[in-house]
PAMIPA-861024 format. One record per residue: x, y, z of N, C-alpha, C in turn. Coordinates in steps of 0.1 Angstrom, whole numbers, plus 5000, padded with zeros to 4 digits. Each point is the difference from the previous one (the first is absolute). Layout:
nxx  nyy  nzz  caxx  cayy  cazz  cxx  cyy  czz
X  Y  Z  X  Y  Z  X  Y  Z
...
***
This chain:
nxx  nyy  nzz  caxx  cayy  cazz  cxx  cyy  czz
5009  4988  5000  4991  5012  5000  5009  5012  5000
4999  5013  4995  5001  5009  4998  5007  5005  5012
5011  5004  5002  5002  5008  5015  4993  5013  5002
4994  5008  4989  4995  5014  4999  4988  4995  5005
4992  4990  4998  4983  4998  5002  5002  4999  5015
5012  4992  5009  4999  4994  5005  4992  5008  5015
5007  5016  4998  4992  5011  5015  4990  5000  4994
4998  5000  4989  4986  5007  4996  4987  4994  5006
5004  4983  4996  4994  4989  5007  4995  4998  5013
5011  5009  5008  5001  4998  5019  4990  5007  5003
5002  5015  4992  4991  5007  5004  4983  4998  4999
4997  4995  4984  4987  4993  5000  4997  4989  5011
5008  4994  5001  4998  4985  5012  4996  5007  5014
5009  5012  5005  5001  5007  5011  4983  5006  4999
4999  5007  4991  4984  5007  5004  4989  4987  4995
5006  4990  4997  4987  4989  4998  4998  4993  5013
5014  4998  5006  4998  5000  5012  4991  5002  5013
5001  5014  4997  4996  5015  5010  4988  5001  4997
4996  5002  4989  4979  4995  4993  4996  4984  5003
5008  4991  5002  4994  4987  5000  4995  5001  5020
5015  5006  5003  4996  4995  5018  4984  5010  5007
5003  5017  4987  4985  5006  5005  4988  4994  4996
5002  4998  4991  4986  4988  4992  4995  4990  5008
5011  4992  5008  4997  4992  5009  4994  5001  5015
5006  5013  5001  4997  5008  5014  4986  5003  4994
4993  5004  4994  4989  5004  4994  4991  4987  4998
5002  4988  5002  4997  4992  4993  4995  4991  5017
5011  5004  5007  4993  4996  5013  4990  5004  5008
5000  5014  4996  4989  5009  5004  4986  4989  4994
5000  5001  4987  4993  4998  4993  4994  4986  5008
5009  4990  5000  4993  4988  5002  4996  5002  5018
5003  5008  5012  4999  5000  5014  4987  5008  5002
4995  5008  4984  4991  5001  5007  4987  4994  4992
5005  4990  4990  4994  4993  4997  4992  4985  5006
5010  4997  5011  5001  4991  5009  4993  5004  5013
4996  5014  5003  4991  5005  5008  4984  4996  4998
5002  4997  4986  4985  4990  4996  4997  4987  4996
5011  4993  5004  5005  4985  4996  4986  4996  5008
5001  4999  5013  4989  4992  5009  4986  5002  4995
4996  5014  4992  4986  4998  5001  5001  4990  4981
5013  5006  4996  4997  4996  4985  5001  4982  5001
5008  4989  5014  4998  4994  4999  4987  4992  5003
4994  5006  5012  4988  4996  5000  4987  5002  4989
5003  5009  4992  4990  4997  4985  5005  4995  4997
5011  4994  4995  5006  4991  4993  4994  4984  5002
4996  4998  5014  4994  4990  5002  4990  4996  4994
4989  5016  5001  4988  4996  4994  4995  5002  4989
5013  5006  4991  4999  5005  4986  5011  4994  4989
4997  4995  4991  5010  4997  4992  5012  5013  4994
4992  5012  4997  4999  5012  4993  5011  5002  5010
4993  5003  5012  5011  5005  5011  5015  4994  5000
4999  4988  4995  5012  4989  5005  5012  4998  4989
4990  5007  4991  5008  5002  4984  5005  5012  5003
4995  5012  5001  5005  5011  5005  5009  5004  5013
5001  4991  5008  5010  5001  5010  5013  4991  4995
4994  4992  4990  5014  4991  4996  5007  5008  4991
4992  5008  4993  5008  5005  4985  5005  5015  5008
4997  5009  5015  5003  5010  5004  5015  4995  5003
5001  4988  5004  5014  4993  5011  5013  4998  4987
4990  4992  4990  5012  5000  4991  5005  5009  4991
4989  5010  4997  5006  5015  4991  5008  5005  5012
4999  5002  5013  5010  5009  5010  5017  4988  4999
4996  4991  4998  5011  4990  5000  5009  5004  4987
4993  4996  4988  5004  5003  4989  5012  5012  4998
4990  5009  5004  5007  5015  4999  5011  5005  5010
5000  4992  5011  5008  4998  5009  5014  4994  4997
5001  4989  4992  5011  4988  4998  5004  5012  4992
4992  4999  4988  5009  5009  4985  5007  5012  5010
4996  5008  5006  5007  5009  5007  5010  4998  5008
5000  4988  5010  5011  4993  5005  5015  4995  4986
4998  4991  4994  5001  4998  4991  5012  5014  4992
4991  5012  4998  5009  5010  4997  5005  5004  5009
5001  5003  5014  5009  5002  5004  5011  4995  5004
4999  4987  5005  5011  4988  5000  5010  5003  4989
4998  4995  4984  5004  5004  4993  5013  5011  4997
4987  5010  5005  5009  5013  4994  5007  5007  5008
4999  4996  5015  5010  5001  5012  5012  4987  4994
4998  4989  4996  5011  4995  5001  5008  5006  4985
4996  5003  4992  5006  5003  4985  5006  5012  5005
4997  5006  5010  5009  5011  5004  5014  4998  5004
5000  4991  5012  5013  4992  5004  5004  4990  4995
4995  4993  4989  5004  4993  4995  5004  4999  4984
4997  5008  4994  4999  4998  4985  4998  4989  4992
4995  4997  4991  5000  4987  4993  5004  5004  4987
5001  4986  4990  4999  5002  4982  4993  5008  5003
5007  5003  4982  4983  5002  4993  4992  4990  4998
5002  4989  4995  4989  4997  4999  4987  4995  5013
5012  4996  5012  4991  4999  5015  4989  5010  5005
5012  5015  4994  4990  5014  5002  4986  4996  4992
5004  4997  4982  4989  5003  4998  4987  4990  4999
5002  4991  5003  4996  4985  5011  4993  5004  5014
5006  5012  5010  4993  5002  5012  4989  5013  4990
5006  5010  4995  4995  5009  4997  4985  4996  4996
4999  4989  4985  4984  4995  4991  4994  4990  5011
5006  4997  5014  4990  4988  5012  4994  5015  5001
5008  5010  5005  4997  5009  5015  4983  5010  4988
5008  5002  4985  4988  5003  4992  4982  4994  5003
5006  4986  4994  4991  4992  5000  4992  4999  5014
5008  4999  5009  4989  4997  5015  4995  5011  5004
5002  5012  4998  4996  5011  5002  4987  5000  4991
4999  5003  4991  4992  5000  4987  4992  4993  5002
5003  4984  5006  4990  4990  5005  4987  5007  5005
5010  5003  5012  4991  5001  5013  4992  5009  5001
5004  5012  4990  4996  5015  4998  4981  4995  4996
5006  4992  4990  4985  4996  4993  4991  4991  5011
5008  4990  5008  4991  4993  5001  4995  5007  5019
5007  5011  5006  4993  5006  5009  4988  5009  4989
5003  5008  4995  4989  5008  4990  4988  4991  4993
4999  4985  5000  4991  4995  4994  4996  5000  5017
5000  4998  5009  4990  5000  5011  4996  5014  5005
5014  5008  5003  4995  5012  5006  4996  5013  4994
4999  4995  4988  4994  5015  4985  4984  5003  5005
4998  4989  5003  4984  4996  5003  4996  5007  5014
5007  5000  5005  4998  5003  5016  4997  5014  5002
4983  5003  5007  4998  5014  5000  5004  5002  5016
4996  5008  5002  5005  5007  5017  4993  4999  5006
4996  4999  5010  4992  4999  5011  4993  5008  5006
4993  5007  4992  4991  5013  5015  4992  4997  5010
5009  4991  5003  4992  4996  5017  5009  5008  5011
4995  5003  5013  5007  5002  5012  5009  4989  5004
5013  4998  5003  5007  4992  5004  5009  4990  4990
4996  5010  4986  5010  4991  4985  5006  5006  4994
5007  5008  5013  5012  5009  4995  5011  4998  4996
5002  4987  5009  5016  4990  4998  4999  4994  4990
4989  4993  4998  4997  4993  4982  5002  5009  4990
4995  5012  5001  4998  5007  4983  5018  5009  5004
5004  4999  5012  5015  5006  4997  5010  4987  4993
4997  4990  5001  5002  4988  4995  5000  4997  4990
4986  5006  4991  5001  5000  4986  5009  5008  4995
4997  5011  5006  5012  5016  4999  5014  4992  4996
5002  4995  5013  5015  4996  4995  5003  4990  4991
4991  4992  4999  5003  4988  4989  4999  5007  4988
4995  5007  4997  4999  5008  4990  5009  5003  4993
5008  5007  5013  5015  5012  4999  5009  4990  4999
5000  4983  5004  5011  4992  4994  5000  5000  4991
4985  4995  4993  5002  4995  4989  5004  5011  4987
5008  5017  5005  5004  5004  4995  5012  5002  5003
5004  4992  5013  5013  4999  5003  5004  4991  4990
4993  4988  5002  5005  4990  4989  5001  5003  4984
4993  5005  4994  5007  5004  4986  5008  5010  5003
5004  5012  5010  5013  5004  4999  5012  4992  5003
5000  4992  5008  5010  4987  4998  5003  4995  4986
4988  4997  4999  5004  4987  4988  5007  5006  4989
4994  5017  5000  5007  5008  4989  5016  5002  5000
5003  4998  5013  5017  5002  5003  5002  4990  5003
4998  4990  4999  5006  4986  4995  4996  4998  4989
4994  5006  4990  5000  4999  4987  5014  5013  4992
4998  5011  5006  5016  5006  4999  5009  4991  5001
5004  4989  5010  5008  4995  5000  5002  4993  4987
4991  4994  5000  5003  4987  4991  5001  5005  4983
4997  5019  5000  5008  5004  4987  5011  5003  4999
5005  5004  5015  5015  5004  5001  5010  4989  5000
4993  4988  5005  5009  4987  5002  4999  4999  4984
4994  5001  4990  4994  4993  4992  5010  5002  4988
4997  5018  5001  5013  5007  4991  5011  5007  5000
5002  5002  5013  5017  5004  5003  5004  4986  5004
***
């Protein structure tokens, strides 16, 4: 690899870093105060199918979007201190694409749907949507700087 690309590189990894760990901090919010309604959502769950599909598909889009975000930051904290090929870079770079992009879509096919709550006491829920929201704009800003990467790896 290029020794000229190679700060260039740190630097992207360094603030993918720094956006992966806030996204995740954001992301716990997201799911703690999601989990503030686990008990009632499991008890419909018992007596509703609807409910039981919907608390399974809330657990795995928060999951989803969680990993891909883990996932980039691992990554791009270690490509920092560690450097690889190119071709390893651009190997981590089209996973870190791809899972992102995943998950982008497959939290958005559940939570696009999701209106807000004007009830008293579903404040933590509709701040919840708020934020899954604001990942899943985290997540295509990721995926877009690991797609920088994988032009910079690609052609210098």
């Amino acid at each position: 690899m290029s020794s000229t690309i190679q700060p260039v590189l740190s630097i992207i990894y360094s603030l993918q870093a720094a956006f992966s760990a806030y996204s995740l901090y954001l992301a716990s919010i997201s799911i703690q105060n999601l989990q503030k309604y686990e008990e009632k959502s499991e008890k419909a769950a018992e007596w509703s199918n609807t409910a039981e599909k919907q608390l399974h598909k809330s657990r795995t889009t928060q999951a989803s979007g969680t990993l891909a975000m883990v996932a980039s930051f691992i990554t791009s904290s270690a490509s920092i201190f560690y450097p690889s090929s190119k071709f390893a870079g651009l190997a981590i770079a089209c996973a870190n694409v791809g899972a992102l992009l995943a998950a982008r879509v497959h939290v958005g096919n559940f939570w696009n749907g999701k209106a807000k709550v004007p009830l008293p006491g579903a404040g933590e829920y509709n701040d919840a949507i708020s934020r899954t929201q604001a990942l899943r704009l985290n997540m295509a800003y990721l995926a877009s700087s690991w797609g920088l990467c994988v032009v910079l790896l690609a052609v210098l």
